[in-house]
N, C-alpha and C positions, 0 to 999 in steps of 0.2 A: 504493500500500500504506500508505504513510505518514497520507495523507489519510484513508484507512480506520476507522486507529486513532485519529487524533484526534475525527472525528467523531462516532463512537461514544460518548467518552467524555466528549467534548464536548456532546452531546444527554442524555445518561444523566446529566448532571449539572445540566444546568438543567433535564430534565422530575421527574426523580425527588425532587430536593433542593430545587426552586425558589428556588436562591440569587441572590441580587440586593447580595449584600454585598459593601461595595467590595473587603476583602484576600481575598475568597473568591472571585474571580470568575476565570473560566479564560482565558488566553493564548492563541493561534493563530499558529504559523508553522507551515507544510505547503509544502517547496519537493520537487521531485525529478527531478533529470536523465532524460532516457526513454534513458539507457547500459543504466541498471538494471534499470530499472524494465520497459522492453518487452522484453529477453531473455531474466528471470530471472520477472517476475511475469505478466504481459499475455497476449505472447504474442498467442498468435490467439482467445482467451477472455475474458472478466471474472471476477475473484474475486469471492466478494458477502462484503463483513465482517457476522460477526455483531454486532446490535442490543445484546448485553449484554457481550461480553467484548471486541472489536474484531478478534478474529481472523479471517484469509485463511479464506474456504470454496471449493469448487467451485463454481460458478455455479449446476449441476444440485440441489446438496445442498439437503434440504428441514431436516434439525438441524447444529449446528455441532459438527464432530469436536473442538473444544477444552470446551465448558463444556455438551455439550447442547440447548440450545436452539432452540426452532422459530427457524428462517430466516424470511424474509419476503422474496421474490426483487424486488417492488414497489416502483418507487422512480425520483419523476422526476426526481431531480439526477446528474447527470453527462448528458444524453444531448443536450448542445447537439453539434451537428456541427462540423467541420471548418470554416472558414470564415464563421463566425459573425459578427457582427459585435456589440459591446457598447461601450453612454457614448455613442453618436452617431457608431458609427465608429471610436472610439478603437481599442478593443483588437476586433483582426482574430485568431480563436484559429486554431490551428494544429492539436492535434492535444489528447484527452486521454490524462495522465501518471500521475493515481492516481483510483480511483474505487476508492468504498465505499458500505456501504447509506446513511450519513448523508454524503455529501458528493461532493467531485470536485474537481481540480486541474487547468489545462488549461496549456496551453503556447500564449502567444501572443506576437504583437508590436503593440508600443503606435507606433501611426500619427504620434501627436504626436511620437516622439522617434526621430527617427531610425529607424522600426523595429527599436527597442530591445525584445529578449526579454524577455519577463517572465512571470512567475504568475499566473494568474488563480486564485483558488479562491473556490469555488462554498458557500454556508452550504446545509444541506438543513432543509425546514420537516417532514420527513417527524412524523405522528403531533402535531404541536403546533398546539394552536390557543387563544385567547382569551391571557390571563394568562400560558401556557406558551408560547406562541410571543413575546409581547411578552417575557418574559421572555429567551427565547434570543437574541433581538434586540438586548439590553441588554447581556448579557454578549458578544455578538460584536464591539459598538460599544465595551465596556470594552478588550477583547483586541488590536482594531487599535489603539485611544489608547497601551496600557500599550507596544504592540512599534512606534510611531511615534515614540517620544521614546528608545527606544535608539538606542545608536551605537556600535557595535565591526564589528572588521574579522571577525568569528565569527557575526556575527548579520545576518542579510538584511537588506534594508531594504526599509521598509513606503512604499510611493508614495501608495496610494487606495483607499479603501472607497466602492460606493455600493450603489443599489437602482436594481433595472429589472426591471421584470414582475413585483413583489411579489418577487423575492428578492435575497440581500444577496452579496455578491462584496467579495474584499479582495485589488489588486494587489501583486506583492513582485519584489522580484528573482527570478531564473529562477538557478539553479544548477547544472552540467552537471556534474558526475562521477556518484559511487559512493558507497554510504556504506560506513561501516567494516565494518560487519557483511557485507558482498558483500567486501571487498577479505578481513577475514579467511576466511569459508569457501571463498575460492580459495585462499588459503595450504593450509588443510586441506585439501583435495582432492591439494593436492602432497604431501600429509605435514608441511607444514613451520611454521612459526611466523612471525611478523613479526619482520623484526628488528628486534635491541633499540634500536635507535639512533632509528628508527622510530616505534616505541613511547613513548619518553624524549619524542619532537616531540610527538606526539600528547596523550601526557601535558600539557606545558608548554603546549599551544595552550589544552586545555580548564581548565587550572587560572587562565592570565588570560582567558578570556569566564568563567569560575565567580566570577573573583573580580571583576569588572565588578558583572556580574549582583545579585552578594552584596554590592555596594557602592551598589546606588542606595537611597534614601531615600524608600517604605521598599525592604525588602531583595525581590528576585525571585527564588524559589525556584523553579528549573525542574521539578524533582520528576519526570521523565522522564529521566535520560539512561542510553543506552546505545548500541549500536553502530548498531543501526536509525535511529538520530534523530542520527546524527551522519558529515555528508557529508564529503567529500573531491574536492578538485579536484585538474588535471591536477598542479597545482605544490606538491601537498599541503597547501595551506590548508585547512583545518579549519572548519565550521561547523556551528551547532545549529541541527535544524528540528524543525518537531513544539512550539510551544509548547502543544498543545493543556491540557494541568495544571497550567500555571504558575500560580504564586498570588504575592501582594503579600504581604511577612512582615509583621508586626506580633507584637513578642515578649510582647503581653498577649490575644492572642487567639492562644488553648490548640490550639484544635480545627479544622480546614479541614472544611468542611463534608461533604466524602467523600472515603471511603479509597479512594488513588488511587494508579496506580504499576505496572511492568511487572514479574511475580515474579520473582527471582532479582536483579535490579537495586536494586528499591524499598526503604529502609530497613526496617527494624522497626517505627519508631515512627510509619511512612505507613499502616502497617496498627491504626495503635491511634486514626489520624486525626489525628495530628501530624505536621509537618511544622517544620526549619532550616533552613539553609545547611549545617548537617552531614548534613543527609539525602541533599544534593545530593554532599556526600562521598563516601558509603557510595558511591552509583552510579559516582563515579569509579575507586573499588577494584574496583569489582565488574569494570567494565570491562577496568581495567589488567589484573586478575586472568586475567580471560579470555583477554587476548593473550596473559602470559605463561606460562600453564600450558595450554590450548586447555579447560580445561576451560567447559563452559555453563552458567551460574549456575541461570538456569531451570528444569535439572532438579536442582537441591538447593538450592533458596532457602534464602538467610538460614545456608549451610554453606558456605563457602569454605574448602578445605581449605589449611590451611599449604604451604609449595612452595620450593624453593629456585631461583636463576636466577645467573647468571654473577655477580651484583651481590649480597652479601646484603643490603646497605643496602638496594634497593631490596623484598624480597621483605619485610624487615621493615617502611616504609614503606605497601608494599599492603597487607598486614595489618594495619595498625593504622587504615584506611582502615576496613575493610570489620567493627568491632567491632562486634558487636551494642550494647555498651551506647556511646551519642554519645556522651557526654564523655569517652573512651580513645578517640577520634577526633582528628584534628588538629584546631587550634581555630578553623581559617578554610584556605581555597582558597591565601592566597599563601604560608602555610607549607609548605603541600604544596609549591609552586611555585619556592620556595626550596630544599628536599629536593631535586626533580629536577632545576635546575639544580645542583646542587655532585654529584651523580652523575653527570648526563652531561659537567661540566668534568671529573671524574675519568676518567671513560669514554675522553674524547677523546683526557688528555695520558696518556693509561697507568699513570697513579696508581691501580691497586685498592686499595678499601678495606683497611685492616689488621684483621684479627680483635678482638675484641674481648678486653682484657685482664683479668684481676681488679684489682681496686682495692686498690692498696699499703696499705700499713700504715702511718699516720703515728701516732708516739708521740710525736713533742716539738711536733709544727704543734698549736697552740693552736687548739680549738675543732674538732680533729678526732681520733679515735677510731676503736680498733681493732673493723671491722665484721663481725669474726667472733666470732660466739655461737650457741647452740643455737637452731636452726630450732626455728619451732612445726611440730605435726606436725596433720595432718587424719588419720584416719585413717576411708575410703568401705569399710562392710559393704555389698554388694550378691551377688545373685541371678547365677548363669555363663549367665541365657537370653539369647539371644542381643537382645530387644527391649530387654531391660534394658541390658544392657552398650553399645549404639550410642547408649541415650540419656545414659549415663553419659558417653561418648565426647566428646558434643555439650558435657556441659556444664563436663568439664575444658577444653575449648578454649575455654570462656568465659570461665574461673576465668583461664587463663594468659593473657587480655588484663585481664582486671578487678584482678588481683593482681600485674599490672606496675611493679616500682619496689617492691613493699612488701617490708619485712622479709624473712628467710628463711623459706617455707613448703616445708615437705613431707607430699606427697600420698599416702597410702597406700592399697592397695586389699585387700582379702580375696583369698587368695590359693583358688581353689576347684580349684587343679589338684593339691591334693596335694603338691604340690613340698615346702610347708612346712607343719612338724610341728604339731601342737597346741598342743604349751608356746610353739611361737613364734611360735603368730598370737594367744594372749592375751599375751601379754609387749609385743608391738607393740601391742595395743588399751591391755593397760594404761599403755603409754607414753606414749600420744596425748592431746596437749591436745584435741583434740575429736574425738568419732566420730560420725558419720551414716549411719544407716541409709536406705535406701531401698527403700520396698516399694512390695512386688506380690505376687499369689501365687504368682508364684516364691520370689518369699523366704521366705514362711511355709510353701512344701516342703519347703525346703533344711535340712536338721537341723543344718548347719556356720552356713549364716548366722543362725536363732533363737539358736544357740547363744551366737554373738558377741555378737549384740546382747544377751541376757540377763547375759553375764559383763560388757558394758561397763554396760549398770547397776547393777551388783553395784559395780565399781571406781569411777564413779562418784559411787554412795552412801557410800562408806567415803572417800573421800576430801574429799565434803562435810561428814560430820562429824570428820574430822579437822581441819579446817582451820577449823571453824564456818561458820556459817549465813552467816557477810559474805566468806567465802576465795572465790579465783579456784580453786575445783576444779575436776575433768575435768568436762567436759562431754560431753554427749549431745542428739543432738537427729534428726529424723527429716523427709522427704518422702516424697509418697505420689505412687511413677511411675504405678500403678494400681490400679483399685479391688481391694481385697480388705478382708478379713474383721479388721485388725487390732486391732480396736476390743476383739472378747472375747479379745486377748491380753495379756501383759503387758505388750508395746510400748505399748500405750495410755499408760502412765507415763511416755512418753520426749516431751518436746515438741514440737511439729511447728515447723519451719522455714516450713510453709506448710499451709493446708488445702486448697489446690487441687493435683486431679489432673494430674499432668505430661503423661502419654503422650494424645494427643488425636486424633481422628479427621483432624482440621484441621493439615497440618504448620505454616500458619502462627499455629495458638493452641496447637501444644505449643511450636516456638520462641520466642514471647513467654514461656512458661512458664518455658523451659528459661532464659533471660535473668534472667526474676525471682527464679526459684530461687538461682542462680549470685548474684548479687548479695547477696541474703541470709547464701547463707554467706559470702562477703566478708565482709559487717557483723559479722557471726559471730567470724568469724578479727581481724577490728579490734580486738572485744571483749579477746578473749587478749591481744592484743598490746601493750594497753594497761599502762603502770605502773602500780602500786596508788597512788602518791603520785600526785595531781593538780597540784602545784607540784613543785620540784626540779630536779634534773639529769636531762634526760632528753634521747634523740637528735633529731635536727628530725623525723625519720615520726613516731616515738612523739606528740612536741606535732603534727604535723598532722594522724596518726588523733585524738588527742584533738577539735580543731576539726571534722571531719566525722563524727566515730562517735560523740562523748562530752560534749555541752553544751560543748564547750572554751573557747566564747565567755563562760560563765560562770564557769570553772573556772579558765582559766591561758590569759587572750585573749593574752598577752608571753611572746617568745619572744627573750633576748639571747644573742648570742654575741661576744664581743668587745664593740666597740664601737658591734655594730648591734643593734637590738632591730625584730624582727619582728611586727605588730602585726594583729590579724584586727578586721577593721573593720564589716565585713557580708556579705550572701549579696549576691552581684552581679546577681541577676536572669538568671541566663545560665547557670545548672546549678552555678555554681560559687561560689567566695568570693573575697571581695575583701581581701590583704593590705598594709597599711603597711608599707614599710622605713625607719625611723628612723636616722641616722647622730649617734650621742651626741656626736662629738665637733664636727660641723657645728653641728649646733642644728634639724636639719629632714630632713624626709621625703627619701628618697633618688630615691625611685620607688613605684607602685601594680603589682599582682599581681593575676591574678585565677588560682587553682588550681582545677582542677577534680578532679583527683585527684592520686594520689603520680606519676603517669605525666603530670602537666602539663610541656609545655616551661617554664613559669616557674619552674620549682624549678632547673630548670639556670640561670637567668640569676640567680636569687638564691645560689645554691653561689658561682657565680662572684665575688661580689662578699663575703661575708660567712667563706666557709673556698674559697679557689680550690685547696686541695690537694686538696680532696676530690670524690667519684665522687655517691655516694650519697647523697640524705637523711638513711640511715642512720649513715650516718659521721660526722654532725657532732653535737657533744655540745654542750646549753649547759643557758640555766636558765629553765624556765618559771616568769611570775609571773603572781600575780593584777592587780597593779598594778607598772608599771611603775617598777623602780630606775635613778638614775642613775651608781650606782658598780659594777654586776654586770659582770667581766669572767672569762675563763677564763686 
């Protein structure tokens, strides 16, 4: 089965794409125990994978029940027999263990070594000739070099590649169990779940092969993992197979040649033809997410519903795994790896985590600040149709990983049940630092939501010129979930957040949508949050949304507190910024930061050292400069 899907994608990429670039070229490991594979797949039949999506068909099927497509039953790879002989004798096969339209996996023993089990899998030439077959040849020879120079106890080992009879074979280890995806759907079948202890192993195995992987030079991005591609032996060691879409990272080459990736598993930005080491993250969530909720990603890609689990540290942890926007992603494999071991040391000695506390009120600790003030407020006019409100749904769960760590925000919504009165749903519009409409023609139905949205441009306009043409007035601003007519209305006046339609035929270009939307109003809501002075006393969020939302590199790069001054240096090349910490009273740099947002773990390691009373970004008070002071203290 395995071998199936590699194949597929592994053909589909060198005939369609004719990639020959070094970071671009695809990987190969396809190992599979026949526990599995011939009880649950084989059987007394062949499945034949389809040619464009790699999915299992019936042998008889002539379209593939997954994507459509004419099948093609034709196909001379896999049908060496039993007892085969390949290399001069060498490898004597045994039986075959995955077969697909592009490929085959066989189970043999190598003569030379002891009659040592091993892998054989078969390259299929189906459909390639000239240029496109040299070419598939290229990358199959790139995929055994790039998985013969690894070396983890996670990852097979690659013995021999050669040619015999005009086709290409690459030996590996042979691996006997099950992969997770088998072990979980027998849990389900009992009703039951994996336990968490289980789980925590699992987790911990694949975050060091993740961070191996994400440590060679350059970086290997597996870009595949899920429970199918991840086996299990009797003593539960853990291993990756299926390199079929790995790629060599390179952080100046933007784009992988093709968008690659199983749905429900694959990042966001695999579908926009990007590809990290946080992409490989995401699928780790997705995974984890899976054991602990049973729910299957697949049937709501790129939706992983929040969930709680005996551990909330952990439930918070998967979540912030599986963010649509990567950088509110952890910042690498071994932080994660770190997280799950100090839960399962807690797990073990019966230390449950403690709830989460508010953060005290420090009034005399220098450089820290009482962090209660008036929330900004959002306040969402939208439509009670049912299309409208799940996609609204979608994109507050984006807001509350993207708006993690920031200042106080509240979210309000139009209340269309009546419940509340008229006076009090303009009294809350009029409140709101920012309102957003979101249309459709639903909305322009709806005589309660025109209505709002016409009174929040009224309030508004009166409080733009109250305040003049340079004041922080209410704002307003609008998306359009779908098409409608808003153009001959008055909404026309209201600026749009985006001109691109939300709601899409495509669930995975309304989620990229619904991503990009959510983002913007972030930047949105920064805007507000911003001081009117660009120098001054202001909180460390305030000066870091300055640095990401507001020129702050030329406005107020110095940030002192005490005796540290904080200093933004440049954009790191890595999604994020790269900050100095100055210590005034040493004479030199404390240490480099690189943040990626208010939700970076570095802002906890700089709390710590600059105001360790304090919880939040927001709590510490100091003073931004244009240039650096050496007398500025609190």
């Amino acid at each position: 089965m395995l071998a199936q899907l590699f194949y597929s994608k592994f053909i589909i990429r060198v005939f369609s794409a004719n990639c020959t670039d070094e970071a671009g070229f695809e990987g190969a490991v396809i190992l599979m125990g026949p526990s599995y594979d011939e009880t649950r797949k084989l059987k007394d039949s062949t499945m034949l994978a389809c040619y464009e999506c790699g999915k299992e068909n019936q042998e008889s099927a002539s379209f593939c029940n997954w994507c459509g497509k004419a099948l093609n039953a034709s196909s001379s790879t896999g049908l060496l027999p039993s007892r085969t002989l390949l290399q001069a004798g060498r490898y004597y096969l045994l039986e075959r263990v995955g077969q697909g339209g592009m490929g085959a996996v066989y189970k043999a023993l190598d003569t030379t070594m002891q009659q040592k089990v091993v892998a054989v899998k078969e390259m299929s030439q189906r459909g390639l000739t000239g240029s496109d077959l040299q070419d598939a040849i290229t990358a199959f020879s790139s995929e055994s070099a790039m998985l013969a120079r690894l070396d983890h106890r996670s990852l097979p080992h690659i013995y021999q590649q050669f040619e015999e009879a005009g086709r290409r074979y690459l030996v590996m280890d042979f691996i006997e169990g099950e992969t997770l995806e088998h072990r979980f759907e027998e849990y389900q079948q009992r009703g039951e779940r994996l336990p968490l202890e289980q789980v925590l192993n699992i987790g911990l195995q694949l975050c060091a092969v993740l961070d191996y992987l994400h440590s060679q030079q350059p970086p290997v991005i597996f870009r595949d993992l899920k429970p199918a591609n991840i086996m299990l032996n009797a003593q539960g060691q853990v291993y990756l197979i299926d390199f079929g879409i790995a790629r060599l990272f390179k952080p100046e080459q933007a784009k992988d040649t093709m968008i690659l990736g199983s749905p429900g598993y694959a990042a966001p930005e695999q579908y926009q033809g990007t590809t990290s080491p946080r992409s490989d993250l995401y699928s780790l969530g997705a995974t984890l997410h899976q054991l602990l909720t049973g729910d299957d990603p697949s049937q709501s890609p790129l939706h992983c519903q929040p969930f709680t689990c005996k551990v909330p540290e952990l439930a918070t942890l998967v979540m912030s795994l599986v963010a649509l926007d990567r950088l509110a992603r952890p910042l690498n494999a071994r932080v994660v790896q770190k997280a799950l071991q100090k839960i399962a040391h807690d797990l073990q000695h019966g230390s449950a985590p403690l709830p989460a506390q508010p953060a005290p009120r420090y009034r005399s600790t220098p450089g820290v600040i009482n962090p209660v003030k008036k929330p900004t407020t959002l306040y969402v006019v939208i439509s009670p149709a049912a299309k409208d409100q799940q996609v609204w749904k979608s994109i507050q769960q984006q807001l509350a990983t993207l708006l993690q760590s920031f200042p106080r925000i509240h979210i309000w919504q139009l209340d269309s049940s009546h419940q509340s009165s008229k006076s009090e749903i303009l009294d809350a519009v009029e409140q709101a630092d920012l309102v957003l409409c979101l249309l459709s023609k639903d909305f322009l139905a709806s005589s309660l939501c025109m209505m709002v949205a016409n009174k929040a441009v009224d309030y508004a306009k009166i409080k733009s010129e109250t305040v003049g043409a340079g004041g922080a007035g209410r704002k307003v601003l609008s998306a359009i979930l779908s098409a409608c007519a808003w153009q001959e209305t008055r909404l026309a006046s209201i600026p749009l957040i985006s001109s691109d339609i939300i709601i899409h035929s495509s669930l995975y270009a309304q989620q990229l949508q619904i991503l990009a939307i959510s983002r913007r109003i972030r930047a949105a809501l920064a805007l507000l949050l911003l001081p009117e002075k660009k120098t001054g006393t202001m909180s460390l969020s305030q000066w870091l949304l300055w640095q990401f939302y507001g020129n702050g590199a030329q406005h107020c790069p110095f940030f002192t507190v005490n005796q540290y001054t904080l200093l933004y240096a440049r954009s790191s090349g890595r999604g994020g910024l790269l900050f100095d910490l100055f210590d005034q009273h040493a004479g030199y740099v404390v240490s480099e930061y690189i943040i990626e947002s208010l939700a970076s773990t570095s802002i906890a390691r700089i709390l710590q050292i600059i105001a360790p009373a304090a919880h939040t970004p927001d709590a510490v008070q100091g003073v931004a400069q244009r240039e650096r002071s050496e007398d500025v203290t609190l």
